[in-house]
Every structure is written in C-alpha cells, then in structure tokens.
C-alpha positions as CSV (number, residue, x, y, z in Angstrom):
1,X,-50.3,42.0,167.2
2,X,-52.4,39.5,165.0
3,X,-49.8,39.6,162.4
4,X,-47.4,38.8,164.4
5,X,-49.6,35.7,166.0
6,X,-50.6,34.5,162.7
7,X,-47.4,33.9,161.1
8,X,-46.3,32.1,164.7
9,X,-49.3,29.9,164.6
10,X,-48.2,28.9,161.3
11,X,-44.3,28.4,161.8
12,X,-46.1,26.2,164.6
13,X,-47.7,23.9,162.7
14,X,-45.1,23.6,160.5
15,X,-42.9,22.5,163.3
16,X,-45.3,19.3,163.9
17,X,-44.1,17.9,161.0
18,X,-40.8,17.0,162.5
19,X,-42.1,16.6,166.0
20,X,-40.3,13.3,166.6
21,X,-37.5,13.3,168.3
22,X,-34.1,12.3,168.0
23,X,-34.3,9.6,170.5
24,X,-37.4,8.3,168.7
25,X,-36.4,7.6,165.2
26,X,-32.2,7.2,165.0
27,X,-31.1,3.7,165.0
28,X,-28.3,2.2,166.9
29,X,-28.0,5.0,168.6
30,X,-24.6,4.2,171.0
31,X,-23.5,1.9,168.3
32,X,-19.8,3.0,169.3
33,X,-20.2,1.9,172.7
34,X,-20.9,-2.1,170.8
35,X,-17.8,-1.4,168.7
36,X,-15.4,-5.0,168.4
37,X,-18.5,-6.5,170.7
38,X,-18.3,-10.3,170.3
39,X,-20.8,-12.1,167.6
40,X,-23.2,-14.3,168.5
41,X,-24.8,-17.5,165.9
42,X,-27.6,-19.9,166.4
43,X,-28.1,-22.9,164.3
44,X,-31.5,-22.9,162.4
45,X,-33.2,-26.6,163.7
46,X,-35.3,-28.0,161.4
47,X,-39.2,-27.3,161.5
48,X,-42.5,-29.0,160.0
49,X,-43.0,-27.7,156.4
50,X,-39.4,-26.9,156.0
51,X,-38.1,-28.2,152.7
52,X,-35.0,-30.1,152.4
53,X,-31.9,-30.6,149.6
54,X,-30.5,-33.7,150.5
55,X,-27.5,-34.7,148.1
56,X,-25.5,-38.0,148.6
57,X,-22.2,-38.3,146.7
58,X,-19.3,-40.6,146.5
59,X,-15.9,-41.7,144.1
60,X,-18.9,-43.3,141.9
61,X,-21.8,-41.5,141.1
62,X,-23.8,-44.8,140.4
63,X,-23.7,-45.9,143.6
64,X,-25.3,-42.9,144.9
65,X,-28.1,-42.3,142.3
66,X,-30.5,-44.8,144.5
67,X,-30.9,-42.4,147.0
68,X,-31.4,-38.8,145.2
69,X,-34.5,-37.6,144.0
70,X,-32.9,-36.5,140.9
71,X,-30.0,-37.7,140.2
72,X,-27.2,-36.5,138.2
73,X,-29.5,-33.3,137.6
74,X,-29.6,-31.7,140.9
75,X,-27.1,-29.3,140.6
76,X,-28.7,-28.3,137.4
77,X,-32.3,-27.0,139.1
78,X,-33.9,-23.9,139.8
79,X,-34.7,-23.4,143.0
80,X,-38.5,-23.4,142.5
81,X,-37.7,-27.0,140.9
82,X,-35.3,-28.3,144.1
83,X,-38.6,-27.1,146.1
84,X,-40.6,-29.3,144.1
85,X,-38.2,-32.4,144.3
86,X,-37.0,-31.6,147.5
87,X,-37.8,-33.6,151.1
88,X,-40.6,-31.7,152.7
89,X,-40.7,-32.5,156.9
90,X,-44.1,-33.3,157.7
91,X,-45.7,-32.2,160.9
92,X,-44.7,-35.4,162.9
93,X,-40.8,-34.0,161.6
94,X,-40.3,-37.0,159.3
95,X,-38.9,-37.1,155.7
96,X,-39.0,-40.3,153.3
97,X,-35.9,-40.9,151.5
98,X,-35.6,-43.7,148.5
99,X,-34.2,-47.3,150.3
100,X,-33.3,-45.3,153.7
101,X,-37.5,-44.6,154.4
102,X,-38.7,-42.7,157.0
103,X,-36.0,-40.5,158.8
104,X,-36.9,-38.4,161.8
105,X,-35.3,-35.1,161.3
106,X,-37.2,-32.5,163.5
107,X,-35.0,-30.2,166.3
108,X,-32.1,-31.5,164.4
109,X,-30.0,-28.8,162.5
110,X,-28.5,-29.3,158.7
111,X,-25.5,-30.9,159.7
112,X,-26.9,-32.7,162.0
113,X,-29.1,-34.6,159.3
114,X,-26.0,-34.7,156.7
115,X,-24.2,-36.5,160.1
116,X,-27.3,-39.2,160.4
117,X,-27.8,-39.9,157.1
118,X,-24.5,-40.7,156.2
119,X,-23.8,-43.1,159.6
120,X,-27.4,-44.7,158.3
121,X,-25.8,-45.5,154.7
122,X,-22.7,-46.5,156.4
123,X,-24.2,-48.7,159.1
124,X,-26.7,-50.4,156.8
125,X,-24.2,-51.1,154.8
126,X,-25.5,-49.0,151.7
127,X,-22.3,-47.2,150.9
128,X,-18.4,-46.9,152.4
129,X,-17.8,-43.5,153.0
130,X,-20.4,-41.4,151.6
131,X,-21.1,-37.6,151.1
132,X,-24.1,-35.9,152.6
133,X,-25.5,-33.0,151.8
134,X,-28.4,-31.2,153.2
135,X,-29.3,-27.6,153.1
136,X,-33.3,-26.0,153.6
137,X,-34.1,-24.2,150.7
138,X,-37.9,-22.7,151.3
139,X,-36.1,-20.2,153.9
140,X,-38.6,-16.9,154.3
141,X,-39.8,-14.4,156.5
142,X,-43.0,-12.3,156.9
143,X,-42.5,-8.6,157.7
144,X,-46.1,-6.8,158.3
145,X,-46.9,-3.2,159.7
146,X,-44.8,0.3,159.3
147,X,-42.3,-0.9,156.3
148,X,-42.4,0.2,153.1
149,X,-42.7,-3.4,151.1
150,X,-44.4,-5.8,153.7
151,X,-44.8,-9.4,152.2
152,X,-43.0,-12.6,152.6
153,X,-39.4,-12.4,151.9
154,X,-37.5,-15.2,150.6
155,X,-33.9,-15.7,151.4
156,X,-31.2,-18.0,150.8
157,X,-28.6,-17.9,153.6
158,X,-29.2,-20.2,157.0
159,X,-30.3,-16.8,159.1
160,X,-29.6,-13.1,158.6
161,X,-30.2,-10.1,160.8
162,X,-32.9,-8.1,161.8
163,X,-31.0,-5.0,159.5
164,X,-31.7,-7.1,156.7
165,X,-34.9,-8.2,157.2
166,X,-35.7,-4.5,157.8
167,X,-33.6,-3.5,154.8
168,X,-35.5,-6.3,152.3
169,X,-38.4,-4.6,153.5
170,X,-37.4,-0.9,151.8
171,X,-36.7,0.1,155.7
172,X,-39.2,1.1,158.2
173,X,-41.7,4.4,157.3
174,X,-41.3,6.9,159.8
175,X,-44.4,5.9,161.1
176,X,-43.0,2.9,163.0
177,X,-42.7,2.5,166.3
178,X,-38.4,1.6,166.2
179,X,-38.3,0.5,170.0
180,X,-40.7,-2.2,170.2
181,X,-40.0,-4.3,166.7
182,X,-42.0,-8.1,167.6
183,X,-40.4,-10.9,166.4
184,X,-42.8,-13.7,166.5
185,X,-41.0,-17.4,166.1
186,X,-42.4,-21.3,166.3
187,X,-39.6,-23.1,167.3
188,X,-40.1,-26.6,169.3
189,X,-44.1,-26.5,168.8
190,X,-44.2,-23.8,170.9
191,X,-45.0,-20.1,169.5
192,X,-42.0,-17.0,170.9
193,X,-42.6,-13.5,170.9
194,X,-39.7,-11.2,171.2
195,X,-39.5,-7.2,171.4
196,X,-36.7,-5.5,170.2
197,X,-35.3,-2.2,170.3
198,X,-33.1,-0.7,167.1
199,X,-32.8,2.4,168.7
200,X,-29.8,0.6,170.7
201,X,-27.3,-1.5,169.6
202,X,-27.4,-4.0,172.6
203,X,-30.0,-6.3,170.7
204,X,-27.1,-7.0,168.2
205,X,-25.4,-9.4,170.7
206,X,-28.1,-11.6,171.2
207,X,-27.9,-14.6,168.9
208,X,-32.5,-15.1,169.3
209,X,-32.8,-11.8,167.3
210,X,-31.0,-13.2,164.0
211,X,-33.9,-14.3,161.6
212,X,-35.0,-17.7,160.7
213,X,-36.7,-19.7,158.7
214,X,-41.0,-18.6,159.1
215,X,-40.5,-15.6,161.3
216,X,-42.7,-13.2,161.7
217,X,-41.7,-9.1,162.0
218,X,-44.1,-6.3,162.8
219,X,-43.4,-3.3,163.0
220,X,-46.1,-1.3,165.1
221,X,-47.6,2.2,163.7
222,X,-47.3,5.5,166.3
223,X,-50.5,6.6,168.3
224,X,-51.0,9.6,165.9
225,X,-51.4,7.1,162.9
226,X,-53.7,4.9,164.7
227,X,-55.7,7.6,165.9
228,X,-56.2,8.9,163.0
229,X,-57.0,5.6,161.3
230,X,-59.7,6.5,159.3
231,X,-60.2,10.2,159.3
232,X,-57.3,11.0,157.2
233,X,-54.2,8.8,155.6
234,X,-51.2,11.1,156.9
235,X,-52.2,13.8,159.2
236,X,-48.8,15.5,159.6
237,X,-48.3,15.8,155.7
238,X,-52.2,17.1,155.7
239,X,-51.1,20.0,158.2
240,X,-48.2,20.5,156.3
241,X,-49.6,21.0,153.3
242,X,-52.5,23.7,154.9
243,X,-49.9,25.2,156.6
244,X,-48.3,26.1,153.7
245,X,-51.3,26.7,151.4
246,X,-52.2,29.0,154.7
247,X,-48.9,31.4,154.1
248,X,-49.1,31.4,150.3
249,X,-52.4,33.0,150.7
250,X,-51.6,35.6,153.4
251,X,-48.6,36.8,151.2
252,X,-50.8,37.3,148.3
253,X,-53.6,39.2,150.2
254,X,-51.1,41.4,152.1
C-alpha cells in the first residue's frame, strides 16, 4: 500500500505546477464573441513635461525660418536631438515660441496646437497661409510588476494598446495576476486609476484603455508569489524540481 501512496503523493505535487486554471491565465478568452466590434480612439491632450515638434512651412522657406528652432535642419535630427530642440510645456501648460512668445497649449491635442498656431501667424499678420506642424515626441510608458522587461518604454505613435504595451514588455510571467491589470494615468491634473481584465475581450472597446503618453502599467503578482516573498524565489518550480529529484531516487533504490 505505501508504494502505491508514494508514487500518488508525487504525481501530486507534480500536478501543482500547472495548478492554474484555464480561466486564470488565457487571454481574450470570448474574443469571437468581439469579432467586427466597432473601434474606439481618443486623442492624446497635451500634458506638463510633454515635449513638442513644432514645424512651420510655407512656398518660401525663408519666411518661415523665424519661427523654428532649427531651421532648415529639422528633418535631419535624431530624435534625442528634436527632444533637445524641441518645445517642452511647462507645468502652467505653456510653451515659448521665437516672435509668437508664450502659447498656452495644455488640454489641447496636436492638431489642435497646429490649428492655433497657424490662425496666430495668420492673424498677426506674420505669414499668409502657413503650414503647422506639431507632433509630441517624448511619448513613454512605465510597465512595473509580473512582466518579463519592466522599465520605461518609449514609443513613437500618438497611443497604442494595452497588447502592445504588454507585448514591449516580453508579455506577462505567469505569475501575473491577468484580470486586474492597473492602468494608472494623470490627465487634467488629476491622477486615474483603471483595472482591466485581458482575460475578456470587452476592455478592447473602450477607447480609456489605449496607452498614452506617461502611463503607468502594473501588473500584480499571485498570492502564492507574495507569500512566499522571501522564503524562496519560485516555489512551484522548487516543488517541481523535488518532486522529481524524489522519483529519480526511488527508481534507483527499488
């Protein structure tokens, strides 16, 4: 009888490796129920310490060069060098442009700022019928917790999904908690937290979840994990491995 019971307890704790269920780790699990679902966009507004691109153009470059940074050589940066030339908004939401001055450019989005720039030019009589250009280029986001490359991700696009985000990050361990995901966001001086589910696909509809500029992701670790903070680094891959170490030696005494 306790050779039978052995090799059960064993099988056992082998079987607490995989313990987690289905339902706990698959994403989007009734994706097919959100198939040709409608898709949602917000427009990024424009927050304190973002940095700005502003280009103005026109028929004759020479009439624009006044009021670039750089001009004639911004097409020709790096990125780490537009960052360096470019308009950062300071915390009142302000930028200073050559000739034009101060400019108030907080809750406003990108094309909102190209469209008050260029009636500014217009209406102070500056230029005709001017180009403007503006585009934030310091876009990031900080992804902490159960991933496996947490940092600060740079990215160049206005927003991108939380898939991305999460796929930038080398995907979440299997450690991570996949149906609370926080999104934290300042938007407005105020400070948003949202909780998110990927185990369903119905967060995919909702235009708040798509990253921004200086969001914050973190993914949370499981109870066993942070109960066993500090005792051992991976418990389930500890009673794996004594598990198996367990069996080899049985065989070789039998």
């Amino acid at each position: 009888m306790k050779k039978i019971a052995f090799p059960l307890f064993l099988l056992f704790l082998l079987s607490l490796q995989s313990c987690a269920t289905k339902k706990k780790m698959l994403y989007l699990q009734d994706l097919d129920t959100f198939n040709n679902s409608m898709v949602s966009y917000s427009t990024t507004k424009i927050q304190p310490n973002d940095i700005l691109k502003i280009t103005v153009s026109d028929l004759n470059p020479l009439v624009t060069a006044p009021f670039n940074i750089s001009p004639g050589t911004v097409q020709q940066m790096s990125v780490e060098m537009m960052k360096l030339n470019g308009y950062l908004v300071t915390p009142e939401g302000t930028i200073i442009m050559p000739i034009l001055d101060e400019i108030s450019v907080i809750g406003l989005t990108p094309s909102n700022v190209e469209i008050k720039i260029k009636n500014l030019l217009i209406d102070e009589g500056y230029l005709v019928n001017p180009t403007v250009q503006a585009r934030v280029i310091n876009n990031k986001f900080t992804i902490l917790g159960e991933v496996a490359s947490p940092g600060v991700k740079p990215f160049t696009e206005e927003s991108i999904s939380l898939l991305d985000a999460l796929g930038m990050a080398g995907d979440l361990t299997y450690r991570g908690i996949r149906n609370d995901i926080k999104l934290i966001r300042e938007l407005d001086g105020k400070r948003q937290v949202y909780h998110i589910d990927i185990t369903t696909a119905s967060w995919m509809s909702n235009p708040d979840y798509r990253i921004r500029q200086n969001d914050v992701i973190l993914v949370t670790p499981n109870k066993l994990t942070v109960n066993s903070a500090g005792l051992i680094k991976d418990p389930i891959q500890t009673i794996g491995i004594l598990a198996t170490l367990l069996t080899l030696y049985f065989l070789i005494i039998r």
